[in-house]
N, C-alpha and C positions, 0 to 999 in steps of 0.2 A: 373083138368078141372071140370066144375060143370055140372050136370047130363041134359041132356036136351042140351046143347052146342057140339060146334064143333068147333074144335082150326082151325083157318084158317091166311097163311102167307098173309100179302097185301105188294107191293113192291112202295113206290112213287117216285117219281122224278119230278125235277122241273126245267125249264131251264129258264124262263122270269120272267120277273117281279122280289120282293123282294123275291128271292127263300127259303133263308132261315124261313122268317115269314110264307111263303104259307106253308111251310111243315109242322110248328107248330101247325100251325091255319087248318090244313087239317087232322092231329092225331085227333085233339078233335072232327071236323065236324064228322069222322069217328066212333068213338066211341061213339057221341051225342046221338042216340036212345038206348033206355034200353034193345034192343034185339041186341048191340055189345057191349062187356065188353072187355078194355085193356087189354093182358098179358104183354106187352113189348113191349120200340122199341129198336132199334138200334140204336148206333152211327152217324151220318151222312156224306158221305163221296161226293167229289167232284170228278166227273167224265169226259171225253171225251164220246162226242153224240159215239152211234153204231149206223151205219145203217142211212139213212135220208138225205137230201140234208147238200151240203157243208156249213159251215161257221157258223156251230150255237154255240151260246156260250156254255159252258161245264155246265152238270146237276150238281145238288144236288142229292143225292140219299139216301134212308133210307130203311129200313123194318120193321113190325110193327107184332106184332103176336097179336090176339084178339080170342077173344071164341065168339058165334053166336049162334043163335036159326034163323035165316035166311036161306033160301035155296040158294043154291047157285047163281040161274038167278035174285032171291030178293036181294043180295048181292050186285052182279052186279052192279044191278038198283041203289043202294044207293051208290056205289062206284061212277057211273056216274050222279048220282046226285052233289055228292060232287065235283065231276071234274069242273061240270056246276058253282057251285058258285062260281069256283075261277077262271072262264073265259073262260074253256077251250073249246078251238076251234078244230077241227077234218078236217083240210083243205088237209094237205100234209102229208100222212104214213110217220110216225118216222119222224115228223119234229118237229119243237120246240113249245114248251106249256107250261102255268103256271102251269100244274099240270095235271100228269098221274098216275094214281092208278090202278094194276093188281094185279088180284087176283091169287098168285103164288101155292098154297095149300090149300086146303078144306080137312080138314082131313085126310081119305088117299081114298080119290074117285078118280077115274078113269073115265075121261068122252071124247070123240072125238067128243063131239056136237058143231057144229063149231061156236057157239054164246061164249060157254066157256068150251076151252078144258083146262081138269087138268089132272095133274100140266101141271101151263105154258107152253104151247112146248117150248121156247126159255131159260127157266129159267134156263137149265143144261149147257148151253152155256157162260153166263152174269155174269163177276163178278161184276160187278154192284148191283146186287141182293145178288147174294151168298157170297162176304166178308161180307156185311154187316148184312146180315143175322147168316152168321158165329158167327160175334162180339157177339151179340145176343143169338145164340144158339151153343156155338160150338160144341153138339153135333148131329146138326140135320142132315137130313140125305132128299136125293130126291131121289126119284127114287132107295134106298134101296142103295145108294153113299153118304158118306160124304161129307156135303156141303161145309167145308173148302177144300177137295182134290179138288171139282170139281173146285172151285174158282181159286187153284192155278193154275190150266192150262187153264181157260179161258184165252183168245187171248187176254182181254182189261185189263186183273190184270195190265198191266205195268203201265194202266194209273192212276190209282185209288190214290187218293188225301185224306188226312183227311182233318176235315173241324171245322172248330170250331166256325165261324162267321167272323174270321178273314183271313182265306187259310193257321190255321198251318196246317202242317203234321204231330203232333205228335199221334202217336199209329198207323198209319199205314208202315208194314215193307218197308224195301229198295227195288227196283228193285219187287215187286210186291210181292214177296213171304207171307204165308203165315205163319204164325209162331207155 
């Protein structure tokens, strides 16, 4: 990591619209200012909504790891800026959006300030986040747990879909496990 920086996980997901282009075109918006620089993203996997009202079509999901000279409420702001340009609406908690970006780790701060507590509360719960995160880093670790263990006993692993543009499944295991 370069001196000055702060390696931070960001989690997207996408369930309307061209989900797969929104997430492409959502990497770059992310990373567009010279104070966030890419480390990686993840695979993209196709998900069942958690949580939310009934009936929404299944997300896109990814992870992205980037280094920052941003604080983390400026992060925020630019995360929620980038939500803005690709439409997103804040009508119904956990309901369906072109595009949601959380910011799942900022280094390893510890924050309960209820604008943005780190890490995520929800994020040791969600395989959503944490497979494809895994893919990513499989050694990284939340909350001082293996992101791949945590994954494999989240409640939604069964659901978890590869995604290639077209709905293969290839590289994601059978029956959810993780490999």
């Amino acid at each position: 990591m370069t001196a000055g920086y702060t390696k931070v996980i960001l989690a997207l997901g996408s369930n309307l619209g061209e989900r797969n282009d929104t997430l492409t075109t959502a990497v770059a918006d992310l990373v567009d200012p010279p104070e966030v620089r890419l480390l990686g993203v993840s695979p993209v996997v196709q998900t069942k909504p958690v949580g939310g009202p009934e009936g929404q079509p299944d997300f896109l999901n990814m992870v992205m790891a980037v280094e920052t000279t941003l604080a983390p409420l400026e992060l925020l702001e630019h995360c929620h800026q980038v939500e803005q340009k690709h439409h997103r609406t804040r009508e119904v908690r956990w309901g369906p959006r072109t595009l949601d970006v959380d910011i799942i780790a900022y280094g390893d701060l510890i924050s309960d300030d209820p604008v943005l507590t780190l890490p995520h509360p929800r994020a040791a719960e969600r395989a959503f986040v944490l497979y494809p995160w895994s893919l990513l880093d499989p050694n990284a670790k939340l909350n001082g747990r293996s992101v791949a263990e945590l994954a494999a006993v989240a409640h939604d692993m069964p659901d978890i879909r590869g995604f290639d543009g077209f709905g293969d499944t290839a590289g994601v295991p059978a029956k959810g496990a993780v490999e």
